[in-house]
C-alpha positions as a LaTeX table, in Angstrom:
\begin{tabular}{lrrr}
\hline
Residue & $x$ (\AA) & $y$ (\AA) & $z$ (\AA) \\
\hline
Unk1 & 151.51 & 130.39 & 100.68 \\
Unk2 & 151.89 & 126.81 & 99.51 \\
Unk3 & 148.76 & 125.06 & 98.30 \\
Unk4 & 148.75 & 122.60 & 101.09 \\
Unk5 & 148.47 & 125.28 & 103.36 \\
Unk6 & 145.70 & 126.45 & 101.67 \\
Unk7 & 143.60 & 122.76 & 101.36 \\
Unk8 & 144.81 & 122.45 & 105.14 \\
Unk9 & 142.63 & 125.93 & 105.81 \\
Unk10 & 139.71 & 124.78 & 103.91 \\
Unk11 & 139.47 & 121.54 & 106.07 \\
Unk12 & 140.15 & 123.54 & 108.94 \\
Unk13 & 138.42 & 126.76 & 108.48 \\
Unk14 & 135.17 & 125.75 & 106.60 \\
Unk15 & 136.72 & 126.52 & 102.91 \\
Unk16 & 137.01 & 130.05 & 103.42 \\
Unk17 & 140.06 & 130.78 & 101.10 \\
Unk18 & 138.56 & 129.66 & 97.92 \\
Unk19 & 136.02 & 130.87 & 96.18 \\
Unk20 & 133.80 & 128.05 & 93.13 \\
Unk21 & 134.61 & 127.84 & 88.92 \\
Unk22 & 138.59 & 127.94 & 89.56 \\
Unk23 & 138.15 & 131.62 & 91.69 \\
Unk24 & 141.14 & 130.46 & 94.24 \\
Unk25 & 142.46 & 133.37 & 97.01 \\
Unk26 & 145.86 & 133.91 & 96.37 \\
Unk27 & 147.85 & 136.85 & 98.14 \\
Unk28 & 149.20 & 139.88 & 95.61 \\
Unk29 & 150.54 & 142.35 & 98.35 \\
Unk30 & 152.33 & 145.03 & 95.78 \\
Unk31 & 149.58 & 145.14 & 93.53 \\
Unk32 & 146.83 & 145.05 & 95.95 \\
Unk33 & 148.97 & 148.42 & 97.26 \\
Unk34 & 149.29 & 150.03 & 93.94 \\
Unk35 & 145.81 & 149.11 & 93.00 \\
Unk36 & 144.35 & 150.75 & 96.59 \\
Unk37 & 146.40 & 154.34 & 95.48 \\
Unk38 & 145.45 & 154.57 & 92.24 \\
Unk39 & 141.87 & 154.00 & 93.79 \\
Unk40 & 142.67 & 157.03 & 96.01 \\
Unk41 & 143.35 & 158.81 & 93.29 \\
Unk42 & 140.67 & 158.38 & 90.91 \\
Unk43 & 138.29 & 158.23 & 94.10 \\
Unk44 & 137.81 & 161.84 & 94.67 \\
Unk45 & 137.04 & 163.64 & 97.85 \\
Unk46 & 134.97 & 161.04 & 99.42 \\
Unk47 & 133.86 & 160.28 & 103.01 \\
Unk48 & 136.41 & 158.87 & 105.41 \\
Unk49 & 134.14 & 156.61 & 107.28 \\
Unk50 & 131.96 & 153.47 & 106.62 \\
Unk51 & 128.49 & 154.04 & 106.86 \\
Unk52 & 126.52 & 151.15 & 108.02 \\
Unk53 & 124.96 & 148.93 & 104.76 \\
Unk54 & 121.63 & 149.20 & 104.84 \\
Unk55 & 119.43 & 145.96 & 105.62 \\
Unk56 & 115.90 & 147.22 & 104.20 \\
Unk57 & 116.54 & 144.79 & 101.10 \\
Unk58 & 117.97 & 142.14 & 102.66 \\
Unk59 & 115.77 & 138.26 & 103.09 \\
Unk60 & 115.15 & 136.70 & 106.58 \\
Unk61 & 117.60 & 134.32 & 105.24 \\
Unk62 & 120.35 & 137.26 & 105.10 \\
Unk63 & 119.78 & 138.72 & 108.14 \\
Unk64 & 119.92 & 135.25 & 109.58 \\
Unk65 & 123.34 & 134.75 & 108.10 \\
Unk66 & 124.73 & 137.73 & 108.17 \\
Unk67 & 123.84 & 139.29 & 111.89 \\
Unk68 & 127.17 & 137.17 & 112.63 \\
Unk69 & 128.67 & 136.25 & 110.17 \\
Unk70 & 131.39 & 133.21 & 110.79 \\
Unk71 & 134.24 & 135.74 & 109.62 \\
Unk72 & 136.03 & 138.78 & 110.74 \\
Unk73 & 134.24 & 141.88 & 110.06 \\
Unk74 & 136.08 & 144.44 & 107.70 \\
Unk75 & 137.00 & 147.83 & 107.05 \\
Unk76 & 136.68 & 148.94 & 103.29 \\
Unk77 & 138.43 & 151.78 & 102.10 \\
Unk78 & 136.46 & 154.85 & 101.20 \\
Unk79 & 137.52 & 154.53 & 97.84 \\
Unk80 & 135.64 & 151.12 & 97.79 \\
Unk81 & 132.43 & 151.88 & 99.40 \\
Unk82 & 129.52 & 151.50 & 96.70 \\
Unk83 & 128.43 & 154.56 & 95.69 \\
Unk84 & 126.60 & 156.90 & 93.21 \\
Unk85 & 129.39 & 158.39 & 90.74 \\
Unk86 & 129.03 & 160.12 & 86.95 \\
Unk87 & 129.66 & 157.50 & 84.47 \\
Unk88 & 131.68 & 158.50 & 81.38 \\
Unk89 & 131.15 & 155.11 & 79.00 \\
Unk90 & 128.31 & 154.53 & 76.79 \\
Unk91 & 127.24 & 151.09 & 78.17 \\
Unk92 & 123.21 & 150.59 & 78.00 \\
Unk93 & 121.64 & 151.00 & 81.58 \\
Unk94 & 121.08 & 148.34 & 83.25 \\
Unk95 & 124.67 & 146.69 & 82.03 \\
Unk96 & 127.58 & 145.82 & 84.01 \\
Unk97 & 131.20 & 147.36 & 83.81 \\
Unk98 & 134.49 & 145.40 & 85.79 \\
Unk99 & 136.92 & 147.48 & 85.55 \\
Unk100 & 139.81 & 145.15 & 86.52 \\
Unk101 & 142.93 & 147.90 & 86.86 \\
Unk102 & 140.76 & 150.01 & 89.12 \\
Unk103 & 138.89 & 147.03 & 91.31 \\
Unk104 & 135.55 & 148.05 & 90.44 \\
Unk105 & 132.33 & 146.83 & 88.98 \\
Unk106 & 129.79 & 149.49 & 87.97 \\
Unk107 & 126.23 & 149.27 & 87.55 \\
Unk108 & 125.29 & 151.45 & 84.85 \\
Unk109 & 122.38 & 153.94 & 85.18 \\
Unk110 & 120.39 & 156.57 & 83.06 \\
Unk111 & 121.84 & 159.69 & 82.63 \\
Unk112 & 125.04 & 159.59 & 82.90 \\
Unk113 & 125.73 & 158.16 & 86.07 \\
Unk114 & 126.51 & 154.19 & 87.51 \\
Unk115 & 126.66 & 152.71 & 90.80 \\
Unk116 & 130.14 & 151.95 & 91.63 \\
Unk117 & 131.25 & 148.87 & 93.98 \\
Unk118 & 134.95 & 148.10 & 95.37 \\
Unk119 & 135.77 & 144.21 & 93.96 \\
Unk120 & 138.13 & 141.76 & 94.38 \\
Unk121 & 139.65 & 140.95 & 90.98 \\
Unk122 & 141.78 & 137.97 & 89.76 \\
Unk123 & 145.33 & 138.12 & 90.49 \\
Unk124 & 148.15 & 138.75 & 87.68 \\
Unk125 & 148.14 & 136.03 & 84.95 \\
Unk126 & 144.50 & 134.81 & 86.33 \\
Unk127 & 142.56 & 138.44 & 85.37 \\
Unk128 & 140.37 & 137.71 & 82.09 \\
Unk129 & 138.46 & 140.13 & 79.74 \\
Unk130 & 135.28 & 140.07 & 77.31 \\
Unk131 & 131.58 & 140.21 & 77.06 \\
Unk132 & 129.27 & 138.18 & 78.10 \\
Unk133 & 125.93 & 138.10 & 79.81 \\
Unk134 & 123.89 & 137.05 & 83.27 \\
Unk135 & 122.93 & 133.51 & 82.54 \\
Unk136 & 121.69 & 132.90 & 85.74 \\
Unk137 & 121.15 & 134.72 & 89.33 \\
Unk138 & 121.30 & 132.48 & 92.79 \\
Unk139 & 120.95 & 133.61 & 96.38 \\
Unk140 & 123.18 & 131.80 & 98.41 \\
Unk141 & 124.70 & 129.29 & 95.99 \\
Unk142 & 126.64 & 126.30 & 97.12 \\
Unk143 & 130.25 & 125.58 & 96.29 \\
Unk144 & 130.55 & 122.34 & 94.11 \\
Unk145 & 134.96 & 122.16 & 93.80 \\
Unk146 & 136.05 & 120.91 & 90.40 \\
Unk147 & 138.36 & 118.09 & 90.04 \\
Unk148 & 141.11 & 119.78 & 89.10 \\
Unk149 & 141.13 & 121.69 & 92.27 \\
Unk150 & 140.84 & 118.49 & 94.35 \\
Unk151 & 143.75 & 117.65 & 92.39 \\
Unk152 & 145.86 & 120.70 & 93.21 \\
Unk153 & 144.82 & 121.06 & 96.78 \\
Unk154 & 144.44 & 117.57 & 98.53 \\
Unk155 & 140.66 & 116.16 & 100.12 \\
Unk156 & 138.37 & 118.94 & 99.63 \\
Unk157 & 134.57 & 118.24 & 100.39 \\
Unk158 & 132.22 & 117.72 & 97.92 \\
Unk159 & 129.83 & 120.25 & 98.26 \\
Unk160 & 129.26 & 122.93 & 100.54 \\
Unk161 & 126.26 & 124.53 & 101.47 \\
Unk162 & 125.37 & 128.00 & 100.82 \\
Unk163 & 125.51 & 130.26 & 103.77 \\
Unk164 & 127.89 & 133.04 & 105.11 \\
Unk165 & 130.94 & 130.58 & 105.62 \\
Unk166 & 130.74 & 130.06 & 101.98 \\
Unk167 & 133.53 & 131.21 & 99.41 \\
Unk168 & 130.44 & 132.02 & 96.89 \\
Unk169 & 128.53 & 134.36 & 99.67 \\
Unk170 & 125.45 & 135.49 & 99.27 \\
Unk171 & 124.60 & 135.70 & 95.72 \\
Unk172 & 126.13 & 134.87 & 92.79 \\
Unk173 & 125.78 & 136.24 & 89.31 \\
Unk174 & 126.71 & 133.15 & 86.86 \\
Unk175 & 128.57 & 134.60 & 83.08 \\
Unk176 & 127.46 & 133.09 & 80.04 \\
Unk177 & 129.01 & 133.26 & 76.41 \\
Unk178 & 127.56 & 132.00 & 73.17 \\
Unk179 & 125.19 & 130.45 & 75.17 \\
Unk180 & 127.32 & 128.40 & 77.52 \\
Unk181 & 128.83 & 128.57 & 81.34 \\
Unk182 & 132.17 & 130.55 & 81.24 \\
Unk183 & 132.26 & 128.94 & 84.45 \\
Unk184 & 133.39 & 132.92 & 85.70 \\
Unk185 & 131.23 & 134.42 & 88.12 \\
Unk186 & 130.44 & 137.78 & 90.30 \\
Unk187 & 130.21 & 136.49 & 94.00 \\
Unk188 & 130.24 & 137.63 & 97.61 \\
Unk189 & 132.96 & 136.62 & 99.92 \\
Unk190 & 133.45 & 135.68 & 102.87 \\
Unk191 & 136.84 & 137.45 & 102.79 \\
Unk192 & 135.60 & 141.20 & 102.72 \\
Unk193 & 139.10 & 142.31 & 103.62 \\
Unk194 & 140.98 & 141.80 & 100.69 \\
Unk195 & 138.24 & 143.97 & 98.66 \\
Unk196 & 140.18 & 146.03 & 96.52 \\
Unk197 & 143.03 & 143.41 & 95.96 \\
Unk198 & 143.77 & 141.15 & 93.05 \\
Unk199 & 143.81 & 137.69 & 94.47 \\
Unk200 & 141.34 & 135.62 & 92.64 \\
Unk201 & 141.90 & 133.33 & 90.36 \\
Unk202 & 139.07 & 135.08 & 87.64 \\
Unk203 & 135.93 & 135.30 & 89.56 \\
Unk204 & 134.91 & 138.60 & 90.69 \\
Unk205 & 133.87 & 139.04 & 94.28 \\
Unk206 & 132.07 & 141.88 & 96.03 \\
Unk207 & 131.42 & 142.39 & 99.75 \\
Unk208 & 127.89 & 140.09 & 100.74 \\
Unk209 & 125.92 & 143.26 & 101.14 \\
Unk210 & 127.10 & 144.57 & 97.53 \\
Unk211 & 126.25 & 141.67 & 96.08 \\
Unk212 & 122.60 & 141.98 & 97.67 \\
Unk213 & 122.41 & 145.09 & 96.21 \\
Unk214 & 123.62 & 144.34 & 92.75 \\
Unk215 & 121.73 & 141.08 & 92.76 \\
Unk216 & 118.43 & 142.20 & 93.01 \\
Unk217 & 119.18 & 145.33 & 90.52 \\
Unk218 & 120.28 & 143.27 & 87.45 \\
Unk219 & 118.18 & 141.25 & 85.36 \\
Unk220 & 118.58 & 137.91 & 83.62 \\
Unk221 & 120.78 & 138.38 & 79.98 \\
Unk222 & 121.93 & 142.04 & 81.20 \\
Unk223 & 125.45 & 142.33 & 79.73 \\
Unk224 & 128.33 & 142.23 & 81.24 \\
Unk225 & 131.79 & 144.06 & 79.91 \\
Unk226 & 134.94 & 142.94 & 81.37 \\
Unk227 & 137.98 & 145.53 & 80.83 \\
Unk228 & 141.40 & 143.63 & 81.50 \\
Unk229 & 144.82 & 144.87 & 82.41 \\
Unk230 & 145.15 & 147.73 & 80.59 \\
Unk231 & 142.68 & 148.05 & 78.97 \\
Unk232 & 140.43 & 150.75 & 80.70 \\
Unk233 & 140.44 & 154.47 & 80.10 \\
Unk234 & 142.51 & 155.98 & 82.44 \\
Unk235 & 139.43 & 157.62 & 84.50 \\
Unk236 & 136.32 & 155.68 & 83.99 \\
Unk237 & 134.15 & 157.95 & 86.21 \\
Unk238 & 134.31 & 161.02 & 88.66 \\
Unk239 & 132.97 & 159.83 & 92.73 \\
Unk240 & 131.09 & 162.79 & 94.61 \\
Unk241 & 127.63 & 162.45 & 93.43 \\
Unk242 & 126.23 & 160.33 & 96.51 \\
Unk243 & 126.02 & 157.06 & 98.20 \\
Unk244 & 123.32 & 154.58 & 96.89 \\
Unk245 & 120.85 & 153.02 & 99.36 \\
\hline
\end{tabular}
Protein backbone atom coordinates (compact mmCIF):
# COMPACT_ATOMS: atom_id res chain seq x y z
CA UNK A 1 0.00 0.00 0.00
CA UNK A 2 1.35 3.28 -1.31
CA UNK A 3 1.85 6.06 1.20
CA UNK A 4 -0.77 8.23 -0.30
CA UNK A 5 -3.14 5.70 0.36
CA UNK A 6 -2.18 5.65 3.68
CA UNK A 7 -2.24 9.85 4.38
CA UNK A 8 -5.62 9.54 2.29
CA UNK A 9 -6.91 7.00 5.33
CA UNK A 10 -5.71 9.17 8.02
CA UNK A 11 -7.74 12.20 6.61
CA UNK A 12 -10.45 9.94 6.02
CA UNK A 13 -10.52 7.55 8.82
CA UNK A 14 -9.42 9.71 11.85
CA UNK A 15 -5.50 8.63 11.58
CA UNK A 16 -6.06 5.20 12.42
CA UNK A 17 -3.12 3.58 10.44
CA UNK A 18 -0.34 5.30 12.16
CA UNK A 19 0.72 5.13 15.28
CA UNK A 20 3.26 8.68 17.03
CA UNK A 21 7.54 8.81 17.20
CA UNK A 22 7.86 7.31 13.47
CA UNK A 23 5.55 3.91 14.65
CA UNK A 24 3.81 3.84 10.94
CA UNK A 25 1.33 0.51 10.11
CA UNK A 26 2.73 -1.14 7.36
CA UNK A 27 1.37 -4.66 6.16
CA UNK A 28 4.03 -7.85 6.58
CA UNK A 29 1.60 -10.76 5.58
CA UNK A 30 4.42 -13.77 5.48
CA UNK A 31 5.96 -12.80 8.54
CA UNK A 32 2.96 -11.89 10.44
CA UNK A 33 2.08 -15.85 9.37
CA UNK A 34 5.32 -17.30 10.40
CA UNK A 35 5.44 -15.19 13.47
CA UNK A 36 1.56 -16.41 14.53
CA UNK A 37 2.99 -20.42 14.17
CA UNK A 38 5.90 -20.14 15.87
CA UNK A 39 3.58 -18.45 18.56
CA UNK A 40 1.50 -21.68 18.37
CA UNK A 41 4.24 -23.45 19.01
CA UNK A 42 5.93 -22.00 21.85
CA UNK A 43 2.29 -21.19 23.21
CA UNK A 44 1.49 -24.44 24.77
CA UNK A 45 -1.85 -26.01 25.36
CA UNK A 46 -3.76 -22.94 25.97
CA UNK A 47 -7.49 -22.01 25.89
CA UNK A 48 -9.16 -21.70 22.52
CA UNK A 49 -11.43 -18.88 23.36
CA UNK A 50 -11.19 -15.16 24.40
CA UNK A 51 -12.26 -14.50 27.70
CA UNK A 52 -13.74 -11.17 28.22
CA UNK A 53 -10.86 -8.39 29.61
CA UNK A 54 -11.73 -7.49 32.72
CA UNK A 55 -12.89 -3.74 33.41
CA UNK A 56 -12.38 -3.63 37.38
CA UNK A 57 -9.13 -1.42 36.68
CA UNK A 58 -10.22 0.50 34.09
CA UNK A 59 -11.01 4.87 34.64
CA UNK A 60 -14.49 6.37 33.85
CA UNK A 61 -12.53 7.83 31.12
CA UNK A 62 -11.85 4.13 29.67
CA UNK A 63 -14.99 2.81 30.00
CA UNK A 64 -16.23 5.94 28.33
CA UNK A 65 -13.98 5.29 25.38
CA UNK A 66 -13.83 2.03 25.14
CA UNK A 67 -17.70 0.69 25.63
CA UNK A 68 -17.57 1.48 21.69
CA UNK A 69 -14.79 1.95 20.58
CA UNK A 70 -14.64 3.82 16.91
CA UNK A 71 -12.93 0.52 15.47
CA UNK A 72 -13.71 -3.00 14.64
CA UNK A 73 -13.58 -5.25 17.51
CA UNK A 74 -10.95 -8.17 17.28
CA UNK A 75 -10.23 -11.63 17.76
CA UNK A 76 -6.68 -12.38 19.32
CA UNK A 77 -5.22 -15.59 18.99
CA UNK A 78 -4.92 -17.74 22.05
CA UNK A 79 -1.39 -17.64 21.76
CA UNK A 80 -1.66 -13.80 22.29
CA UNK A 81 -4.01 -13.47 25.10
CA UNK A 82 -2.05 -11.98 28.24
CA UNK A 83 -1.44 -14.42 30.53
CA UNK A 84 0.46 -15.85 33.58
CA UNK A 85 3.46 -18.10 32.13
CA UNK A 86 6.99 -19.41 33.94
CA UNK A 87 9.65 -17.05 33.04
CA UNK A 88 13.08 -18.53 32.27
CA UNK A 89 15.40 -15.06 32.12
CA UNK A 90 16.90 -13.43 35.02
CA UNK A 91 15.43 -9.90 34.47
CA UNK A 92 14.66 -8.03 37.99
CA UNK A 93 10.81 -8.05 38.74
CA UNK A 94 9.14 -5.45 37.93
CA UNK A 95 11.23 -5.08 34.38
CA UNK A 96 10.02 -5.37 30.97
CA UNK A 97 11.01 -8.05 28.27
CA UNK A 98 9.93 -7.45 24.14
CA UNK A 99 10.66 -10.23 22.71
CA UNK A 100 10.48 -9.10 19.05
CA UNK A 101 10.78 -12.77 17.09
CA UNK A 102 8.00 -14.11 19.27
CA UNK A 103 5.54 -10.77 19.42
CA UNK A 104 5.57 -10.52 23.02
CA UNK A 105 6.27 -8.20 25.85
CA UNK A 106 6.56 -9.77 29.32
CA UNK A 107 6.14 -8.30 32.57
CA UNK A 108 8.47 -9.89 34.82
CA UNK A 109 7.37 -11.23 38.25
CA UNK A 110 8.87 -12.90 41.46
CA UNK A 111 9.52 -16.31 41.33
CA UNK A 112 10.01 -17.33 38.32
CA UNK A 113 7.14 -16.39 36.47
CA UNK A 114 6.07 -13.01 34.04
CA UNK A 115 2.96 -11.84 32.63
CA UNK A 116 3.00 -12.36 29.01
CA UNK A 117 1.09 -9.98 26.38
CA UNK A 118 0.63 -10.60 22.44
CA UNK A 119 2.33 -7.17 20.66
CA UNK A 120 2.57 -5.72 17.57
CA UNK A 121 6.26 -5.32 16.70
CA UNK A 122 8.05 -3.20 14.01
CA UNK A 123 8.16 -4.61 10.67
CA UNK A 124 11.54 -6.04 8.98
CA UNK A 125 14.28 -3.35 8.67
CA UNK A 126 12.13 -1.01 11.24
CA UNK A 127 12.48 -3.70 14.48
CA UNK A 128 15.18 -2.10 16.99
CA UNK A 129 16.93 -3.59 20.10
CA UNK A 130 18.54 -2.31 23.53
CA UNK A 131 17.91 -1.15 27.01
CA UNK A 132 16.44 1.50 28.15
CA UNK A 133 13.99 2.65 30.76
CA UNK A 134 10.19 4.17 31.45
CA UNK A 135 10.80 7.85 31.26
CA UNK A 136 7.43 8.70 31.43
CA UNK A 137 3.75 7.00 31.72
CA UNK A 138 0.49 8.88 30.00
CA UNK A 139 -3.11 7.77 29.88
CA UNK A 140 -4.50 8.59 26.76
CA UNK A 141 -1.69 10.53 25.07
CA UNK A 142 -2.23 12.61 22.00
CA UNK A 143 -0.55 12.08 18.66
CA UNK A 144 1.75 15.11 17.76
CA UNK A 145 3.10 13.77 13.78
CA UNK A 146 6.69 14.73 13.13
CA UNK A 147 7.69 16.59 10.15
CA UNK A 148 9.19 14.10 8.45
CA UNK A 149 6.04 12.15 8.36
CA UNK A 150 4.07 15.15 7.03
CA UNK A 151 6.69 15.03 4.55
CA UNK A 152 6.27 11.40 3.50
CA UNK A 153 2.55 11.25 3.75
CA UNK A 154 0.88 14.56 2.46
CA UNK A 155 -1.50 17.11 5.04
CA UNK A 156 -1.65 15.32 8.20
CA UNK A 157 -3.26 17.25 11.23
CA UNK A 158 -1.39 18.68 13.76
CA UNK A 159 -2.37 17.12 16.74
CA UNK A 160 -4.82 14.69 17.65
CA UNK A 161 -6.48 14.18 20.71
CA UNK A 162 -6.19 11.28 22.88
CA UNK A 163 -9.09 8.96 22.85
CA UNK A 164 -9.94 5.47 21.35
CA UNK A 165 -9.64 6.70 17.61
CA UNK A 166 -6.13 7.43 18.45
CA UNK A 167 -3.01 5.51 16.91
CA UNK A 168 -1.33 5.95 20.59
CA UNK A 169 -4.56 4.28 22.49
CA UNK A 170 -4.93 4.30 25.77
CA UNK A 171 -1.69 4.58 27.44
CA UNK A 172 1.54 4.97 26.44
CA UNK A 173 4.80 3.97 28.05
CA UNK A 174 7.50 6.66 26.71
CA UNK A 175 11.56 4.85 26.39
CA UNK A 176 14.30 6.80 27.58
CA UNK A 177 18.19 6.28 27.07
CA UNK A 178 21.04 8.12 28.71
CA UNK A 179 18.61 10.29 29.85
CA UNK A 180 16.89 11.36 26.67
CA UNK A 181 13.53 10.50 24.46
CA UNK A 182 14.34 7.49 22.14
CA UNK A 183 11.30 8.81 20.75
CA UNK A 184 10.21 4.63 20.82
CA UNK A 185 7.29 3.85 22.74
CA UNK A 186 4.87 0.87 24.12
CA UNK A 187 1.27 1.98 23.02
CA UNK A 188 -2.28 0.73 22.55
CA UNK A 189 -3.84 0.62 19.20
CA UNK A 190 -6.56 1.18 17.74
CA UNK A 191 -5.75 -1.65 15.30
CA UNK A 192 -6.10 -4.73 17.74
CA UNK A 193 -6.20 -7.02 14.74
CA UNK A 194 -2.90 -7.05 13.53
CA UNK A 195 -1.64 -8.04 17.24
CA UNK A 196 0.82 -10.53 16.70
CA UNK A 197 2.12 -9.03 13.32
CA UNK A 198 5.21 -7.04 12.54
CA UNK A 199 3.96 -3.88 10.97
CA UNK A 200 5.23 -0.99 12.93
CA UNK A 201 7.66 1.07 12.14
CA UNK A 202 9.57 0.54 15.96
CA UNK A 203 6.97 1.33 18.45
CA UNK A 204 5.51 -1.46 20.26
CA UNK A 205 1.76 -1.69 20.52
CA UNK A 206 -0.46 -3.82 22.74
CA UNK A 207 -4.24 -4.25 22.64
CA UNK A 208 -5.95 -0.92 24.81
CA UNK A 209 -6.92 -3.23 27.61
CA UNK A 210 -3.18 -4.69 27.84
CA UNK A 211 -1.87 -1.61 27.94
CA UNK A 212 -4.28 -0.71 30.99
CA UNK A 213 -3.01 -3.49 32.58
CA UNK A 214 0.65 -3.04 32.03
CA UNK A 215 0.32 0.67 32.61
CA UNK A 216 -0.74 0.75 35.94
CA UNK A 217 1.75 -2.31 36.92
CA UNK A 218 5.05 -0.62 35.92
CA UNK A 219 6.67 2.10 37.61
CA UNK A 220 8.58 5.17 36.49
CA UNK A 221 12.60 4.15 35.51
CA UNK A 222 11.57 0.27 35.45
CA UNK A 223 13.81 -1.15 32.69
CA UNK A 224 13.01 -2.12 29.68
CA UNK A 225 15.06 -4.98 27.49
CA UNK A 226 14.41 -5.08 23.90
CA UNK A 227 15.56 -8.54 22.17
CA UNK A 228 15.78 -7.97 18.24
CA UNK A 229 15.65 -10.36 15.35
CA UNK A 230 17.40 -13.07 16.47
CA UNK A 231 18.38 -12.43 19.20
CA UNK A 232 16.07 -14.27 21.78
CA UNK A 233 16.53 -17.72 23.21
CA UNK A 234 14.68 -19.98 21.31
CA UNK A 235 11.90 -20.55 24.19
CA UNK A 236 11.74 -17.63 26.47
CA UNK A 237 8.99 -19.12 28.71
CA UNK A 238 6.54 -22.16 29.06
CA UNK A 239 2.31 -20.79 28.92
CA UNK A 240 -0.07 -23.00 31.23
CA UNK A 241 0.28 -21.42 34.52
CA UNK A 242 -2.95 -19.10 34.34
CA UNK A 243 -4.53 -16.05 33.00
CA UNK A 244 -3.81 -12.73 34.90
CA UNK A 245 -6.73 -10.54 36.03
Amino acid sequence: MSEKVYARDLRSYGATAFGAGGCRARRSTLGAAMALLIALVLGGCMQATLNPASDANFTARDKQQLTNPPYQQAWIPPAYQRQVVQYHRKETPGSILVDTDGRYVYYVLPGGKAIRYGAIVGEDGQAWSGVATVGRKEEWPGWTPTEGEKRRLGPLPNYVEGGAHNPMGARSLYLYAGGKDTLYRIHGTNQPAWIGHAISSGCIRLTNEDVIDLYRRVKVGATVVVLGPMQGASRLASAGSSRSN
